[in-house]
C-alpha positions as CSV (number, residue, x, y, z in Angstrom):
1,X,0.0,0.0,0.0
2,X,1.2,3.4,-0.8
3,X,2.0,5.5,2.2
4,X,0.4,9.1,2.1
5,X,2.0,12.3,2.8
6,X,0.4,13.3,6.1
7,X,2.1,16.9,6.2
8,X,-0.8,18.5,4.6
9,X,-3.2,17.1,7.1
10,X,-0.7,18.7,9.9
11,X,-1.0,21.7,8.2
12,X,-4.6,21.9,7.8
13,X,-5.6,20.9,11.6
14,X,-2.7,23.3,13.3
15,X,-4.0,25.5,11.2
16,X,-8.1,25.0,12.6
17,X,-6.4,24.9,16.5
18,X,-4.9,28.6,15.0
19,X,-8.4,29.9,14.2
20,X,-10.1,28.2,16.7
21,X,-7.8,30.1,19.3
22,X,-8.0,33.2,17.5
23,X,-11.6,33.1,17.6
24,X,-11.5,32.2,21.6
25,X,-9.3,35.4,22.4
26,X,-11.3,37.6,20.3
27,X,-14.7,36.1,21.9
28,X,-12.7,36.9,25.3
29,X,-12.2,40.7,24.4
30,X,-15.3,41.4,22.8
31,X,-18.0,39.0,25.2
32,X,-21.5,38.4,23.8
33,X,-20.9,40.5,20.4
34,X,-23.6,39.4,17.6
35,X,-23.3,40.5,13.9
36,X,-25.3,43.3,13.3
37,X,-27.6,43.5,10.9
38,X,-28.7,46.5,8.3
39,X,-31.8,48.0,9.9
40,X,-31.8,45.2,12.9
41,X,-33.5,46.4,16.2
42,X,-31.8,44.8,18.8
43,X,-33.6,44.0,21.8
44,X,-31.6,43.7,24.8
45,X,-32.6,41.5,27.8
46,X,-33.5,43.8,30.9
47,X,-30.6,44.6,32.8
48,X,-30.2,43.7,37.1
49,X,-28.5,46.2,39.1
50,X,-25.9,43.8,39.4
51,X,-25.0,43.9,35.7
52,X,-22.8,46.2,33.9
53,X,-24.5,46.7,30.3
54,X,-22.2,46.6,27.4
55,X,-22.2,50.2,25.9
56,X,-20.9,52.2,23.2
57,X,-18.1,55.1,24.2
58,X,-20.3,58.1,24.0
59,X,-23.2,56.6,26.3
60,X,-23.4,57.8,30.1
61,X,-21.7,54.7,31.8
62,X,-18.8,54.7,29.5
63,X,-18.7,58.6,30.2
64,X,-19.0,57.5,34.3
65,X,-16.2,55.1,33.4
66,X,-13.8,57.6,31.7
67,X,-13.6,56.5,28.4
68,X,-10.8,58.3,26.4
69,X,-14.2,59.9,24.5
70,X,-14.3,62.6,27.2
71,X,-13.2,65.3,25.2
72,X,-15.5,65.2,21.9
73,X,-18.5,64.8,24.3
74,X,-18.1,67.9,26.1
75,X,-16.5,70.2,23.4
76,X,-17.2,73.9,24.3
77,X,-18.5,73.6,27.6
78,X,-15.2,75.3,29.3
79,X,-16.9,78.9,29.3
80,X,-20.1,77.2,30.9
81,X,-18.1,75.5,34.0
82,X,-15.7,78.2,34.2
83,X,-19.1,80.6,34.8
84,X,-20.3,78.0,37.4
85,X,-17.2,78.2,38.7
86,X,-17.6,82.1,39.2
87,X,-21.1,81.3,41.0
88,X,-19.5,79.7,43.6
89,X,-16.1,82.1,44.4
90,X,-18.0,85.2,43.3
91,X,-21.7,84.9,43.9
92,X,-22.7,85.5,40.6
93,X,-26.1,84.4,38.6
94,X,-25.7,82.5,35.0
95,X,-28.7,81.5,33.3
96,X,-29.2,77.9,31.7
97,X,-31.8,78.3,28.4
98,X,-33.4,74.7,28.1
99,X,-35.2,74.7,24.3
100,X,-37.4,72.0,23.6
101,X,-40.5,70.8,22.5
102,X,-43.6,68.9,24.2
103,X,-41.1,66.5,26.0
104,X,-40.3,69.8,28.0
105,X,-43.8,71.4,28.0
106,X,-45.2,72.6,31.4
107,X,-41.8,72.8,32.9
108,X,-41.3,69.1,32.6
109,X,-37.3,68.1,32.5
110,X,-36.3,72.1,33.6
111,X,-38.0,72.2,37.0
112,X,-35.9,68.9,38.1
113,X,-32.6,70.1,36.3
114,X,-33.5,73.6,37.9
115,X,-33.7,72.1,41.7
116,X,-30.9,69.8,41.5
117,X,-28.4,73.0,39.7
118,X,-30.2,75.5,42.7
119,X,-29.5,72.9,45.4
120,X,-25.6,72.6,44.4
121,X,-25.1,76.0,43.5
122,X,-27.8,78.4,45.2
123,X,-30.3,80.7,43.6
124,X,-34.3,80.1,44.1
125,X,-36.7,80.8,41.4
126,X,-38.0,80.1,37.7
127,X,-36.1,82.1,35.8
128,X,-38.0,83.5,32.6
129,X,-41.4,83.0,32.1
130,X,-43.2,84.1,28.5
131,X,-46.0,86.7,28.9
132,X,-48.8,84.2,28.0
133,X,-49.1,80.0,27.2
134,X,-50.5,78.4,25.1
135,X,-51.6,75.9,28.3
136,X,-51.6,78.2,31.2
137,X,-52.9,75.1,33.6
138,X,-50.4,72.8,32.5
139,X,-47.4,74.8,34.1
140,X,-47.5,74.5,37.8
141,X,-44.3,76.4,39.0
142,X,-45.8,79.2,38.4
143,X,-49.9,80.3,38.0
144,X,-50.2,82.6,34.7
145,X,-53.3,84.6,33.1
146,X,-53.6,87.2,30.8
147,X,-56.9,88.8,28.8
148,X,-57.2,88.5,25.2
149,X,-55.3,91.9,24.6
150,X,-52.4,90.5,23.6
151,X,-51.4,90.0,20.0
152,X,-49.2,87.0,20.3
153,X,-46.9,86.2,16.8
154,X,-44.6,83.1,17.0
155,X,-42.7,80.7,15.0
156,X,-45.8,79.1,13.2
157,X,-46.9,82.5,12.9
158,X,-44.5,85.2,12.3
159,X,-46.0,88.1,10.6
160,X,-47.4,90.8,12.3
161,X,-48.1,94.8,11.7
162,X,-44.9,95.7,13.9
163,X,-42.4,93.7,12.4
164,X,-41.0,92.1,15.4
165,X,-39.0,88.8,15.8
166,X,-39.7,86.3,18.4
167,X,-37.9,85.6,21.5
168,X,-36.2,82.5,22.5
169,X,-39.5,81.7,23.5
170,X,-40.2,81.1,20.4
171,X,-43.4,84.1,20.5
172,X,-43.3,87.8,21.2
173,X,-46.1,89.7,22.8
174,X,-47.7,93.2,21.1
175,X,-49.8,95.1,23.6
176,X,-52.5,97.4,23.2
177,X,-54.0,99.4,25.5
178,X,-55.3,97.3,28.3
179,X,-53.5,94.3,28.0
180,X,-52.9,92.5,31.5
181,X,-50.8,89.1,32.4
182,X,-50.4,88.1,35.8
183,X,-48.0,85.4,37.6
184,X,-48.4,84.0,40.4
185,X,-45.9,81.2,42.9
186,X,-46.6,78.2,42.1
187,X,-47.8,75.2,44.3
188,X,-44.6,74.2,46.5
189,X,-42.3,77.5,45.4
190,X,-41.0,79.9,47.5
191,X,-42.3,83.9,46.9
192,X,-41.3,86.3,44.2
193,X,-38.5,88.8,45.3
194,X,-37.3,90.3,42.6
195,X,-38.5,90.5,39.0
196,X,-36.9,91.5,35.6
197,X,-39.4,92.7,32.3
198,X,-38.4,92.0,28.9
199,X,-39.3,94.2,26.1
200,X,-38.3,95.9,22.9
201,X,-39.6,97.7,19.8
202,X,-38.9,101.2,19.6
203,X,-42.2,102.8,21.7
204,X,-42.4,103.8,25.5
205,X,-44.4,101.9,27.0
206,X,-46.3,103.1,30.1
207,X,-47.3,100.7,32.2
208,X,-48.7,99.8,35.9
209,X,-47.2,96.5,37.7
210,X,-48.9,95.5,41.1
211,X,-47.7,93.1,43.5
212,X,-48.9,92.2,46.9
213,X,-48.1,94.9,48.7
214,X,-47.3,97.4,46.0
215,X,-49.1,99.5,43.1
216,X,-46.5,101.2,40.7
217,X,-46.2,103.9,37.3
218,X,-43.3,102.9,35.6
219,X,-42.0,103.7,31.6
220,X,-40.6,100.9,29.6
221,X,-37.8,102.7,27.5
222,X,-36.3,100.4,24.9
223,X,-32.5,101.0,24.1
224,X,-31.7,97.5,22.8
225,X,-33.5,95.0,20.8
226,X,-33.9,93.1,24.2
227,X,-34.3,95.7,27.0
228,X,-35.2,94.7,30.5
229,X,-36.5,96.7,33.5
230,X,-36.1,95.3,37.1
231,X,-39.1,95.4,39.5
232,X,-37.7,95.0,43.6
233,X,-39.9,95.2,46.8
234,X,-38.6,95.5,50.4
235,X,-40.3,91.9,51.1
236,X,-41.5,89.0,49.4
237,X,-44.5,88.8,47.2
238,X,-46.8,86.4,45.5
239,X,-48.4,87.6,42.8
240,X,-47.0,90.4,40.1
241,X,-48.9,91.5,37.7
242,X,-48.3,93.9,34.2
243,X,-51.2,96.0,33.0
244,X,-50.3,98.2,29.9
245,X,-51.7,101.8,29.7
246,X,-50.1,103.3,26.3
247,X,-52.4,103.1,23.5
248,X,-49.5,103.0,21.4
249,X,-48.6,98.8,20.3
250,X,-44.9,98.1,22.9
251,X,-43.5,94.4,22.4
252,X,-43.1,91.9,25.2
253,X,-41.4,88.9,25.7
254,X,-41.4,87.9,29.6
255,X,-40.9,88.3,32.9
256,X,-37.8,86.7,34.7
257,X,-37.4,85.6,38.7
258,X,-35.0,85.4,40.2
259,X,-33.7,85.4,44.0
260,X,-30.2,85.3,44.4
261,X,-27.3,84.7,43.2
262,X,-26.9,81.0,41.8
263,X,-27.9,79.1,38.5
264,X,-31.3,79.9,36.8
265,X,-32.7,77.3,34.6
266,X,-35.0,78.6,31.6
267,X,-37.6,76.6,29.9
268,X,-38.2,77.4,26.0
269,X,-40.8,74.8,25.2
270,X,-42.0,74.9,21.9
271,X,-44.8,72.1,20.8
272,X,-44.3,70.7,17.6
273,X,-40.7,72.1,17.4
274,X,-38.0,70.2,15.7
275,X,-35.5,72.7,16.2
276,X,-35.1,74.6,12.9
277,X,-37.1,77.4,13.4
278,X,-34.6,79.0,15.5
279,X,-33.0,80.2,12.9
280,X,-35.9,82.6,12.9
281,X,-34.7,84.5,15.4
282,X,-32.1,87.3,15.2
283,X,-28.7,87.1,15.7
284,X,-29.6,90.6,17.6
285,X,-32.3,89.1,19.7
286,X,-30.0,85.7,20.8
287,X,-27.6,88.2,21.8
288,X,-30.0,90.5,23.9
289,X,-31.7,88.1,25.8
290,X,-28.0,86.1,26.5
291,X,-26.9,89.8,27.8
292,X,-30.5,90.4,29.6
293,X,-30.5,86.9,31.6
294,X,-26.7,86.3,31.9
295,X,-27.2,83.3,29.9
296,X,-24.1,80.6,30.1
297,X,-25.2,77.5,28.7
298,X,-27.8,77.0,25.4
299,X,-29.1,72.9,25.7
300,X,-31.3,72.4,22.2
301,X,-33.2,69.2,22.8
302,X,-34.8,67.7,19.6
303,X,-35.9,64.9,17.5
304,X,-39.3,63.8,18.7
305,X,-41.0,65.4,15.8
306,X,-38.5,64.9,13.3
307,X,-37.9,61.0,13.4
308,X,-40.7,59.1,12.0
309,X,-40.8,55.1,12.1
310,X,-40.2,53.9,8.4
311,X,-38.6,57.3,7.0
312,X,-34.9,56.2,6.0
313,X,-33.5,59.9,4.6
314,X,-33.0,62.4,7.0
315,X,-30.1,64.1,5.4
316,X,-32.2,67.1,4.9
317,X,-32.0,67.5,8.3
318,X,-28.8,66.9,9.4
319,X,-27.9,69.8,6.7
320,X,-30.7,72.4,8.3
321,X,-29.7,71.5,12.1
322,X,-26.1,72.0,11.7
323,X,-27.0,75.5,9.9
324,X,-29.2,76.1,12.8
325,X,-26.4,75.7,15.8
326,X,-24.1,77.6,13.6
327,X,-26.7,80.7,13.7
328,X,-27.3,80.0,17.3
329,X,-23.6,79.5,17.8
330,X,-22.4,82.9,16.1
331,X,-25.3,84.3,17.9
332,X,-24.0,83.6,21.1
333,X,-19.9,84.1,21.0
334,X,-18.4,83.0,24.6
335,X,-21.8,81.0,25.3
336,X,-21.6,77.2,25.1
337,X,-24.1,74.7,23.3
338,X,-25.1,71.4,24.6
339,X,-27.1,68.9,21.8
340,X,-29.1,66.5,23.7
341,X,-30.4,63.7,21.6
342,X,-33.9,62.5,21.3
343,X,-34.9,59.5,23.8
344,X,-35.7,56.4,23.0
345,X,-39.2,56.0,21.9
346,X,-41.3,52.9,20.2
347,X,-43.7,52.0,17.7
348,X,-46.5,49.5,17.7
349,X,-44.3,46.4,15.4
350,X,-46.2,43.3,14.6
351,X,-48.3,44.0,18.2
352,X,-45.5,44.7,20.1
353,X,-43.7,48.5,21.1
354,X,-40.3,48.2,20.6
355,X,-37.5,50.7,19.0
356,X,-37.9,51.0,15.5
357,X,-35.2,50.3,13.3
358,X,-33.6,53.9,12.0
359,X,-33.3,55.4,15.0
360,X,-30.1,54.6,16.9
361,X,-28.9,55.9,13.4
362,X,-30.6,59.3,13.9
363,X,-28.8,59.1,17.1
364,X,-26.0,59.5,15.3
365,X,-27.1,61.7,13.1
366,X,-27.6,64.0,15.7
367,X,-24.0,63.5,17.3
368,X,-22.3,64.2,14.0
369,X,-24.0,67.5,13.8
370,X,-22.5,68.6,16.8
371,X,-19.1,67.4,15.9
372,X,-19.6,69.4,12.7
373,X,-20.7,72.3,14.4
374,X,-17.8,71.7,17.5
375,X,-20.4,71.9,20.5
376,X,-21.1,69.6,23.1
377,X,-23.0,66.1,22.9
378,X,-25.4,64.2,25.3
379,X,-26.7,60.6,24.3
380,X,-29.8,60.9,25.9
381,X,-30.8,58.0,24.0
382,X,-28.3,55.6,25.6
383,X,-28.2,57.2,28.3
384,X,-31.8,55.8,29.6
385,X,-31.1,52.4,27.6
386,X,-31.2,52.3,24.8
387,X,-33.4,50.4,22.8
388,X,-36.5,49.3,24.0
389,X,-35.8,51.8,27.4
390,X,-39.0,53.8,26.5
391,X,-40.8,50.5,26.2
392,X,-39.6,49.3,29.9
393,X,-40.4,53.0,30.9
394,X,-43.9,52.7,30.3
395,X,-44.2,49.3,31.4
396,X,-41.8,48.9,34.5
397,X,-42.6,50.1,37.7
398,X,-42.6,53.1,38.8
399,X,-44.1,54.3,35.4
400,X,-41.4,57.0,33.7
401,X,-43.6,57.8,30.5
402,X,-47.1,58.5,29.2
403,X,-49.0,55.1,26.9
404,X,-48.1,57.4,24.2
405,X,-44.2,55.0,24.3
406,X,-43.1,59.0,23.2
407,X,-42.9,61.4,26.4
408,X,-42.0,61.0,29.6
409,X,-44.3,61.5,32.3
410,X,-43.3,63.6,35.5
411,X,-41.1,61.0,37.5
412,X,-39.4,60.1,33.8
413,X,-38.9,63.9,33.1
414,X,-37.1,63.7,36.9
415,X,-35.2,60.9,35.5
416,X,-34.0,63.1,32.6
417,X,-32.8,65.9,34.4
418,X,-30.9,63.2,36.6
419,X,-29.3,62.1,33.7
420,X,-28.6,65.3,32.3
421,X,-27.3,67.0,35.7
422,X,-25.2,63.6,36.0
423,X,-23.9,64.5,32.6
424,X,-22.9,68.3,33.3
425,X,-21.3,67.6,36.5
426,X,-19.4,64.3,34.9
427,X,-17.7,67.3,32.7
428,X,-17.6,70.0,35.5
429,X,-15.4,67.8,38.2
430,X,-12.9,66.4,35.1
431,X,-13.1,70.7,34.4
432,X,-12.2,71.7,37.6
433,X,-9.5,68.6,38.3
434,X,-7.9,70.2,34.9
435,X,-7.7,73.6,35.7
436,X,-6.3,72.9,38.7
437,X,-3.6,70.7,37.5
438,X,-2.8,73.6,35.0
439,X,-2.7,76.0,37.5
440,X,-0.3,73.8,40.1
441,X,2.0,73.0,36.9
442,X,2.3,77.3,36.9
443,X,3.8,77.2,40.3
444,X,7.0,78.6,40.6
445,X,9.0,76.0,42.3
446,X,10.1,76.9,45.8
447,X,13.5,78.9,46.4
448,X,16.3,76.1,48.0
């Protein structure tokens, strides 16, 4: 019998161990990865407490872990932390201007964020308030009403006889004679001590503000496109109220409160927003109301009404929202811009809500525009869970969001602002830990 050459066998089976322990040490580095498939929606198992999920750099536990990511996350944010900085050394007030849409609505998301930035670095009050809402019961930090004097134009409806802009806000207010709005503490919130008008146009406007305790004349002289005029009282009060006596139109935009100095957290809920109509208002009218309100940090918030289940393009938008923080951006020199990304949210698929596929990818969609545009990124998405999160939301216990699977309800908007507090500070310690480095390395070294 003729013997065979068993050096190609050899070959073939050291080569088989070679692959087979290749494919055991990569296995080991990279536990539990699955191929991925175009357009898959991956449903994770829920995660114990005892479990550390598996996460991509730029989510919050990977941020918590220190992940070399650090710096592309929070690009820009030095001029906010170095102003929070200020707050605590010299007693200062910044602003925060939250813009959003109905996730934000009713104070939702702010009034959290607001508490937990008050309770670390002082301040009390809600900051700017618009002249009227669109809801007036939905808001409970603070009680509004108004009579139907006002002319109100807005983002949906921007024409009117004066030729005013909005606000950040997203509306501006045109008085006539008799026009009234009145404020008032909400449930739970301390008293009014101090508050700020905002107006513009080119008119005097004469009007009569009342408080508790006091009944006063006072002229509205505009001398920017964003003037303000500050109302004090020798004690607290609350209830202030505007009621307009020129017969000639003056523009409005709000009323601000504050007590203190600390951090003042505004909420700019627009419903139906997806972010682009910003770019409606002025570069002149970004910059009065950042000099007006001392604001430090702009957080744009949006997606909800932009993502659709089944709509694959969205390049459209991802060119209009990068032109939208660069007008915001050179709108605001020395003021820093946080991009929070749209939650998770789910769609009724074959009977069941889960996370429809195309939206991790308008995830990141979202984070490229902000490296474009060089300003700061949260994963909000990832942050709660990722996919399927808003599903567990709604059906876990304690319930974070409405049967909607879209919007969180008032102890998920609390989770949010956890999240997005957890985020800021994250960035403010590794701020502070580098500044001081920096400013040990300037010593002078000790004379010998």
């Amino acid at each position: 019998m003729q013997q065979r050459n068993s050096e190609p066998l050899m070959i073939l089976l050291a080569t088989g161990i070679f692959l087979l322990l290749l494919a055991g040490g990569v296995m080991h580095v990279f536990p539990g990865k699955k191929p991925e498939r175009a357009g898959e929606v991956i449903i994770p198992a829920k995660i114990t407490k005892a479990e550390v999920p598996v996460v991509k750099p730029d989510s919050l536990v990977a941020l918590m872990n220190d992940r070399d990511t650090i710096s592309s996350l929070f690009t820009g944010m030095d001029s906010f932390y170095q102003s929070i900085r200020q707050v605590q050394t010299d007693h200062t007030i910044i602003h925060i201007a939250y813009f959003g849409d109905s996730m934000i609505e009713g104070d939702l998301v702010t009034q959290p964020l607001r508490r937990l930035m008050q309770q670390k670095f002082g301040g009390s009050g809600i900051g700017f308030v618009p002249v009227t809402s669109p809801l007036p019961g939905f808001r409970t930090t603070v009680k509004q009403s108004f009579n139907d004097n006002w002319i109100v134009s807005s983002f949906n409806h921007p024409k009117n006889s004066e030729g005013v802009s909005p606000g950040l806000s997203g509306y501006v207010y045109i008085s006539e004679e008799g026009s009234e709005a009145k404020f008032e503490k909400g449930r739970g919130n301390i008293p009014f001590h101090k508050v700020k008008i905002l107006f513009g146009g080119k008119k005097t406007i004469a009007v009569k503000v009342l408080t508790d305790t006091i009944s006063r004349m006072i002229s509205l002289e505009p001398g920017e496109p964003v003037s303000s005029s500050l109302i004090t009282s020798d004690s607290a009060f609350s209830s202030f109220e505007i009621r307009v006596l020129s017969k000639e139109p003056g523009i409005f935009y709000g009323v601000n409160f504050e007590n203190g100095p600390g951090v003042y957290v505004d909420n700019y809920a627009f419903r139906g927003n997806s972010g682009l109509p910003l770019s409606a208002v002025p570069a002149e009218i970004f910059a009065g109301f950042n000099t007006a309100l001392k604001n430090k940090l702009l957080i744009l918030h949006y997606g909800l009404n932009v993502f659709v289940p089944g709509v694959e393009d969205y390049h459209w938008y991802e060119a209009a929202m990068s032109q939208v923080i660069a007008h915001v951006k050179n709108s605001s020199p020395g003021v820093s811009i946080l991009l929070v990304s749209m939650p998770d949210r789910c769609a009724l698929i074959s009977g069941e809500y889960h996370t429809p596929a195309g939206l991790p990818e308008f995830i990141q969609l979202q984070q490229r525009v902000a490296a474009k545009e060089q300003v700061a990124f949260f994963n909000l998405y990832e942050a709660m869970g990722g996919a399927n999160s808003m599903k567990r939301w709604v059906e876990g216990q304690p319930k974070l969001a409405g049967d909607d699977y879209t919007h969180p309800n008032g102890a998920g908007a609390s989770t949010i602002a956890s999240l997005v507090f957890g985020f800021l500070m994250k960035g403010y310690d590794r701020y502070l830990l580098r500044s001081d480095s920096l400013a040990s390395a300037k010593l002078p070294e000790p004379a010998l």
